[in-house]
C-alpha positions in Angstrom: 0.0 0.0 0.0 1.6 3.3 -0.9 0.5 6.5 0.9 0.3 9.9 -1.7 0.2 13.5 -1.0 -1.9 15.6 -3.5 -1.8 19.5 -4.1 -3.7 21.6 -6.1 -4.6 25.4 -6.2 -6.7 25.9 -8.6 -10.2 25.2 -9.9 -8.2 23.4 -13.1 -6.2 21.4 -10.9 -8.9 20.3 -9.0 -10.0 18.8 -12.0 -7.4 17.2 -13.2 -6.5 15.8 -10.0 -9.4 14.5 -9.6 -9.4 12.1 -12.8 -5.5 11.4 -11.7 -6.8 10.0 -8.3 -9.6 7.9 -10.1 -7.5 6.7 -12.7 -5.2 5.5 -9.9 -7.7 3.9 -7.7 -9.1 2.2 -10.2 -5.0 0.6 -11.0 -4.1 0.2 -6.9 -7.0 0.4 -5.0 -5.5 0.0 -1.4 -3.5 2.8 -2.2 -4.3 6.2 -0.2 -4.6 9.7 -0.7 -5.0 13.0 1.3 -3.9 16.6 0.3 -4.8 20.0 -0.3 -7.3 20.9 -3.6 -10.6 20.9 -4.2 -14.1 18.8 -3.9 -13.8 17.3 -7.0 -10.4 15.2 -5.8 -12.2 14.7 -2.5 -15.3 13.5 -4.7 -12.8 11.2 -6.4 -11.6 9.5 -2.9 -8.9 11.8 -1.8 -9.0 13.0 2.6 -9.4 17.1 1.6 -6.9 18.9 4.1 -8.0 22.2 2.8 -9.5 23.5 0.2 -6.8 25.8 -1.6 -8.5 24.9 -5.5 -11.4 26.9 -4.4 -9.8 29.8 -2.8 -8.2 30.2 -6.4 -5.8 32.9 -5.1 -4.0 34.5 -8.2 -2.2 37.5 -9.3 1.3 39.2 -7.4 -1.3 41.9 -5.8 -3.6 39.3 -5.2 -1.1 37.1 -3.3 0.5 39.7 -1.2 -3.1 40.4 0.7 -3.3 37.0 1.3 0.9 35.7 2.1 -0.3 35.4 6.3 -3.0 32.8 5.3 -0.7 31.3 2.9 2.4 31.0 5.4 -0.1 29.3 7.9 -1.2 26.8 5.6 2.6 25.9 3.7 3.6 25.5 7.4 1.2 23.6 8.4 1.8 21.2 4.7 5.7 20.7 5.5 4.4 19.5 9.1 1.9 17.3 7.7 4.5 15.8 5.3 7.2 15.4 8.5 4.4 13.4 10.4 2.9 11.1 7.8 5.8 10.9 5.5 4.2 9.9 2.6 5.4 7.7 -0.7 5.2 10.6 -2.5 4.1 14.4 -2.8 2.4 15.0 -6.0 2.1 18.7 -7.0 -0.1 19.7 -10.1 1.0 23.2 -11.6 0.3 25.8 -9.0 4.5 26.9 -9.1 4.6 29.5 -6.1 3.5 27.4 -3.6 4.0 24.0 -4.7 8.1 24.4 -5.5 8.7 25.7 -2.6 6.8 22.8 -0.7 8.8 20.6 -2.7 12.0 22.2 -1.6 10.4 20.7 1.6 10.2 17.5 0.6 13.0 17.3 -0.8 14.7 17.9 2.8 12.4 15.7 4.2 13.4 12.4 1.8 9.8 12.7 0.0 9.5 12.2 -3.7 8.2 14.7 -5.8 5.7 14.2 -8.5 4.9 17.5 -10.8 2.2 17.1 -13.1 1.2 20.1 -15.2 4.2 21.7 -15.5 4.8 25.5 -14.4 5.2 27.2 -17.7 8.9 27.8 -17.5 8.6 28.4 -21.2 6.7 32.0 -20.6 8.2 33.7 -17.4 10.4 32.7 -14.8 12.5 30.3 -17.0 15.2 29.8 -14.4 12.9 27.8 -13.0 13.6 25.2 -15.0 16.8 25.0 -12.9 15.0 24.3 -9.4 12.8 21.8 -10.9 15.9 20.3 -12.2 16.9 19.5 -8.8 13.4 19.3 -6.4 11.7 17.3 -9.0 11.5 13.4 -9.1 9.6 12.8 -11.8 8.1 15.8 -14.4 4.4 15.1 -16.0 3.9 17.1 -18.9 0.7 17.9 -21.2 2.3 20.0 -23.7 4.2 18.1 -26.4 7.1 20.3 -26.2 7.4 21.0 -23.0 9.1 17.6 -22.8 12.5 18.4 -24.4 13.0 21.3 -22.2 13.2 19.2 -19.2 15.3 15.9 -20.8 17.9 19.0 -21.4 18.4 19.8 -18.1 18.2 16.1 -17.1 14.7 16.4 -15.7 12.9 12.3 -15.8 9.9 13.8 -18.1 7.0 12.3 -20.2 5.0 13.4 -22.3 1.2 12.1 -20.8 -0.9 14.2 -23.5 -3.2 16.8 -21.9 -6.0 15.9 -19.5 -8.6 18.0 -20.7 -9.2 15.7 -23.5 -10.2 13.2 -21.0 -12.6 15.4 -19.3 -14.5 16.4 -22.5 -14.7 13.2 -24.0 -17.8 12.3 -23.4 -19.4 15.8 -24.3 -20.2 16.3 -28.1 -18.5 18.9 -30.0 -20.0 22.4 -30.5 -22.5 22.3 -33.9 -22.3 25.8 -35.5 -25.7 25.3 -36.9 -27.6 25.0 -34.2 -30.8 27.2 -34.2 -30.4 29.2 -31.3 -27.9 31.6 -31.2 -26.2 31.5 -28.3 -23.1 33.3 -26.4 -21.3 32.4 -23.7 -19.5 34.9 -21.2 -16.4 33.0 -19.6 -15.2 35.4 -17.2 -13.2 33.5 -14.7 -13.8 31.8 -11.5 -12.0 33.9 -9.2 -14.0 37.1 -7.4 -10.5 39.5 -8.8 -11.0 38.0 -11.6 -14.9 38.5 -12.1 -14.7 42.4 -10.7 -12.1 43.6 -13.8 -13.6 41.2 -16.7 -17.0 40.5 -16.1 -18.5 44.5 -16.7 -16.1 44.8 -20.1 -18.6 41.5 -21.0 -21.3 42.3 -20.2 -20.8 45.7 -22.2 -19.7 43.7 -25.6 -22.6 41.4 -24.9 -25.4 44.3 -24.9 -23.9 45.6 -28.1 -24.2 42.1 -29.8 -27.5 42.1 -28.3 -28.3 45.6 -30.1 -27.0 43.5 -33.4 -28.9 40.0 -32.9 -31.5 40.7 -30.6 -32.6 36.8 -30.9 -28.7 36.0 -29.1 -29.2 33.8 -25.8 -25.9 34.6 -23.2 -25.3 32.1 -21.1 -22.7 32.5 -18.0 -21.2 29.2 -16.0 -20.7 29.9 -12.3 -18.6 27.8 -10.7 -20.8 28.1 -7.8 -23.6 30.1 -6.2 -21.6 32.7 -4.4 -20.0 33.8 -8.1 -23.3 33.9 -9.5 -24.2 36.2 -7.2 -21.6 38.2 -7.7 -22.2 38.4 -11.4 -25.7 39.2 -11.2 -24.9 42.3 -9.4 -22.2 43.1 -11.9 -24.8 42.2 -15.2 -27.0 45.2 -14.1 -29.9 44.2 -15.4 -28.3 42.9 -18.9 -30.3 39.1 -19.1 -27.9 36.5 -19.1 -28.5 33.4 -18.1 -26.1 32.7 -14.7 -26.0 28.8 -14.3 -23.8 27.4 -11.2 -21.9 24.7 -13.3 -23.1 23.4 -16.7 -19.9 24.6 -18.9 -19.5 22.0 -21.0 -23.1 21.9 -21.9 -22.3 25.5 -23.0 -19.4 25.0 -24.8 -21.6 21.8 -26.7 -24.0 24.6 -28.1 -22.5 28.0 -28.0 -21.7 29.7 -31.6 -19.2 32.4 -30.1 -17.8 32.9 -26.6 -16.0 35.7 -24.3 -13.3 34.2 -22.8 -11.2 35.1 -19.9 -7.1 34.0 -20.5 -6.6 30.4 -19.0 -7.6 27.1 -19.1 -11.5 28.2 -20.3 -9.3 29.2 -23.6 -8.2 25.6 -24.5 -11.5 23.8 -23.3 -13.6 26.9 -25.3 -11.0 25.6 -28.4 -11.7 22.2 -28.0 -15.1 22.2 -28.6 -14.5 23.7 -31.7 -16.3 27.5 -30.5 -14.7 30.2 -32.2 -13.9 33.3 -29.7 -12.3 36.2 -28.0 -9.9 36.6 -25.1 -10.6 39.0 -22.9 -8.2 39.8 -19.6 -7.7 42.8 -17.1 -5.8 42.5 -13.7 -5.1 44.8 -10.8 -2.3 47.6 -12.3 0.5 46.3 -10.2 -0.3 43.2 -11.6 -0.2 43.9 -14.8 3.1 45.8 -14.6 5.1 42.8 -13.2 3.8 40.6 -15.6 4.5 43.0 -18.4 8.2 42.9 -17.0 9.1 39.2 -16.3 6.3 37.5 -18.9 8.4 36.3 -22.1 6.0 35.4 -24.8 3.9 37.5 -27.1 0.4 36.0 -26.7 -1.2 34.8 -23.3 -4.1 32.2 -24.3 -2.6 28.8 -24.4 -4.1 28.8 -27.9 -2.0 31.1 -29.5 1.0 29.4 -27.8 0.2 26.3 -29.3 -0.9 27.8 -32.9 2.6 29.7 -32.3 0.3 32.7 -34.1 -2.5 34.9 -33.4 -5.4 32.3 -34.2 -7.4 34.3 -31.3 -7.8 37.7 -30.8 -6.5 38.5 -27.6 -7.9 41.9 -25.5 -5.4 42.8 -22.7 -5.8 45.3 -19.7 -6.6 48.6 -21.8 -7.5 47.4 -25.0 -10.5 44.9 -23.4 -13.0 47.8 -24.1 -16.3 47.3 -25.8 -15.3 49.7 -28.7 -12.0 47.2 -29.6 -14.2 43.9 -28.6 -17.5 44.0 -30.3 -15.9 44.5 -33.9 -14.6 41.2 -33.6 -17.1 39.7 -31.7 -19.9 40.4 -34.6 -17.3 39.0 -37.1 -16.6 35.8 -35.5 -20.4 35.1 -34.9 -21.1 35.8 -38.4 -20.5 33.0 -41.4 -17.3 35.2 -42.0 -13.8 34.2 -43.6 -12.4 34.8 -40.2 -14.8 32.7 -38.2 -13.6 29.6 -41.1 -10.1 30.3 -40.5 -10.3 30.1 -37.0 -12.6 26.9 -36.8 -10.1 25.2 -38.8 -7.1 26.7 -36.3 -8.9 25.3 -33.4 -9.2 22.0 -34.9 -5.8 21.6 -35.6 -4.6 23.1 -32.1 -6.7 20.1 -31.0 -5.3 17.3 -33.0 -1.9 18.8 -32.4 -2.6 17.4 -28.1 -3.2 13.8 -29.4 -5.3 11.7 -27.7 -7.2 10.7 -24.7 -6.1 9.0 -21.7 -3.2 10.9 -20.2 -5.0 10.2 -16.8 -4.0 6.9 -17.3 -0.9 7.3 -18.8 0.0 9.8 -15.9 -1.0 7.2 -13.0 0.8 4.8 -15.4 3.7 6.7 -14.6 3.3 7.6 -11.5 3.0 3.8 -10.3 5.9 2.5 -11.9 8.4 5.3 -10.5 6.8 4.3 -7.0 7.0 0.4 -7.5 10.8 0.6 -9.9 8.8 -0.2 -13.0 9.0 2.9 -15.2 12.2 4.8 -16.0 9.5 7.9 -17.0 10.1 7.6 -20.1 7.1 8.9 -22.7 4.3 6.9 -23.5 3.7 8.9 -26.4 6.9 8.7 -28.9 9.2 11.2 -29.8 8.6 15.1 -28.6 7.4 17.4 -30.8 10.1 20.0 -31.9 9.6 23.5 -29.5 7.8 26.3 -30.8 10.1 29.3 -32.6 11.4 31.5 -29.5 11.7 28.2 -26.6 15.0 27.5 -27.5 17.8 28.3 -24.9 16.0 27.8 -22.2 18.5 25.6 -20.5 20.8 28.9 -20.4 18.5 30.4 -18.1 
C-alpha cells in the first residue's frame, strides 16, 4: 500500500486531480490519498486537508493580501509531510506554492511528482533549474514542454493533456444550431470577475443591439460567483448557471473568454472566440516585465500565431471587442479560419487517456517499473522562440 500527497490550487487542478486520483484507484486500489485541492479530488476518494482549488488565489497583488493565510497553511503542509511521510508528494502546476513545498520535501526524503508543469517556457524560465533539482519525476501535457526538461536532465513524459479526457464524453460544438447563443467565460475567481465581467457584459449588450434573438449564457462555478455576477450584469439578461460549462461549450456559436484554461476547453469544442483579460495595475506591470512570450491564451502558444484575438488590460474595451465579436459570430472568412485553427490546435494534443498514462507513470516510479520515459513517442520540436531555455 503506498500512501500519496496531493496539491492543487486551482479550480483546473482540481479537476485534473481528480481524474489522476480515479485513474489510480481504479489501477491500486488500497493505495491512499489525502492533500490539499478541491471537492472534486475529495469527490474522487482523496481526505481534503484544505481546500486551496477553491480559494483560487491568483495574481502578485492578489497574493501579497493574502501571504499570512498562505504561510499558515505551507507551514502547516511541510508539518503534515514530517508526520505522515508519505510515498510521494504529487504537486499539479500551482508553481509559487508547490516548489517551494517541494524544496520541503525534498529535505524531508519525500518524492516529488509534478504534473502540469509550471510554464517555465513564458516567465520565470530559471525555474527550469529548481525543478531540475526538487523534482523526481516531471508530467507534462504540452508536447514540447518535454524536451526542455530531458535538457536539463529532468525524468519527463509526455502524458498528453488531461482535458481531452474530461470532455470526452461531451459532443462537439455544432455551429448550426438554431439558437444563437453566447457564452460569457469570465473566470472563477472574485479578482477576476470584478475587472472582466462588466467589459462583458458591455460587448454582450452591443451584440445584443445586433442580434437581438442572441441567448448569453454564464457558467458559475458556484452560487456565491453567481451572485456576484448578477450584481455586476446590471440588469443585462444573461442566463447565470452554477456549473453546466461544457453543456455550454456543446452549443455556443461564439464565446467571451477570460485568459486560461477556459481558452483551451472553449477551443476544444471547436467555438470560435475572443480573449478578454484585465488584472489589478500592479499586476499587470510585473507581468508586463518578467512574462516572455507574445500571446497569453494557451491557444495562440500552441498555434505559435495569433489564431485568437486576444484583448489585454486597456484594450478589453467594448469599442475594440464588439468588432470582432460580430465577425466571429457571423458565417465570416475569419470565423472559417479560425474553426479550422482550433481543430488543428486540437489534433496537435493527441489523444485521450493521459490520466491513465500519468497514474501509469506515477505507479511504476513508486514500484521501480518505469524509468518515466514517454508513453507517447518522440517530442514534438519546440515552438520558434523556446529554445535556450536551459541557459536560463
Amino acid at each position: 500500500m503506498k500512501r500519496l500527497f496531493f496539491v492543487a490550487g486551482e479550480s483546473s487542478g482540481d479537476i485534473h486531480g481528480s481524474n489522476l486520483i480515479r485513474a489510480l484507484r481504479a489501477a491500486r486500489p488500497d493505495w491512499s490519498f489525502e492533500g490539499l485541492g478541491g471537492v472534486l479530488m475529495a469527490e474522487a476518494g482523496m481526505d481534503l486537508r484544505h481546500d486551496l482549488a477553491g480559494e483560487a488565489i491568483m495574481g502578485f497583488a492578489e497574493v501579497v493580501r493574502h501571504l499570512l493565510p498562505i504561510r499558515r497553511l505551507f507551514k502547516d503542509t511541510v508539518a503534515r509531510l514530517r508526520e505522515t511521510r508519505p510515498d510521494a508528494l504529487v504537486l499539479i502546476d500551482y508553481p509559487g506554492f508547490n516548489l517551494r513545498l517541494a524544496a520541503e520535501a525534498k529535505k524531508i526524503g519525500i518524492p516529488v511528482v509534478y504534473y502540469i508543469s509550471p510554464q517555465v517556457w513564458a516567465w520565470k524560465k530559471r525555474r527550469i533549474h529548481t525543478i531540475a533539482r526538487l523534482v523526481d519525476l516531471m508530467l507534462v501535457i504540452f508536447p514540447f514542454e518535454e524536451e526542455l526538461y530531458r535538457r536539463v536532465g529532468v525524468p519527463c513524459a509526455y502524458v498528453g493533456h488531461p482535458l481531452l479526457d474530461h470532455i470526452a464524453r461531451y459532443a462537439g460544438a455544432d455551429a448550426d444550431k438554431e439558437d444563437l447563443v453566447v457564452g460569457l467565460l469570465p473566470g472563477s475567481r472574485e479578482q477576476e470577475l470584478r475587472r472582466i465581467a462588466p467589459v462583458m457584459f458591455e460587448v454582450a449588450a452591443g451584440i445584443r443591439e445586433r442580434l437581438p434573438e442572441a441567448r448569453f449564457v454564464v457558467p458559475c462555478v458556484n452560487e456565491a460567483r453567481a451572485e456576484q455576477l448578477r450584481a455586476l450584469a446590471g440588469g443585462f439578461p444573461a442566463e447565470l448557471r452554477v456549473g453546466g460549462m461544457y453543456d455550454l461549450l456543446s452549443r455556443a456559436r461564439f464565446c467571451l473568454v477570460a485568459s486560461g484554461t477556459a481558452t483551451l476547453e472553449t477551443a476544444l469544442f471547436g467555438v470560435p472566440m475572443a480573449i478578454l483579460y484585465k488584472t489589478s495595475p500592479m499586476t499587470y506591470w510585473i507581468a508586463r516585465m518578467v512574462v516572455d512570450i507574445k500571446h497569453i491564451g494557451i491557444v495562440n502558444i500552441l498555434a505559435k500565431r495569433g489564431v485568437v484575438p486576444e484583448f489585454i488590460q486597456h484594450a478589453a474595451t467594448r469599442e475594440t471587442v464588439l468588432p470582432a465579436a460580430l465577425d466571429l459570430i457571423d458565417g465570416t472568412p475569419a470565423r472559417m479560419r479560425m474553426l479550422d485553427d482550433l481543430n488543428a490546435v486540437r489534433e496537435g494534443l493527441g489523444g485521450v487517456g493521459a490520466s491513465g498514462r500519468a497514474a501509469e507513470k506515477i505507479i511504476g516510479l513508486l514500484e521501480g517499473t518505469s524509468n518515466g520515459q514517454a508513453p507517447l513517442g518522440a517530442p514534438a520540436a519546440l515552438p520558434a522562440g523556446f529554445g535556450g531555455l536551459n541557459h536560463g
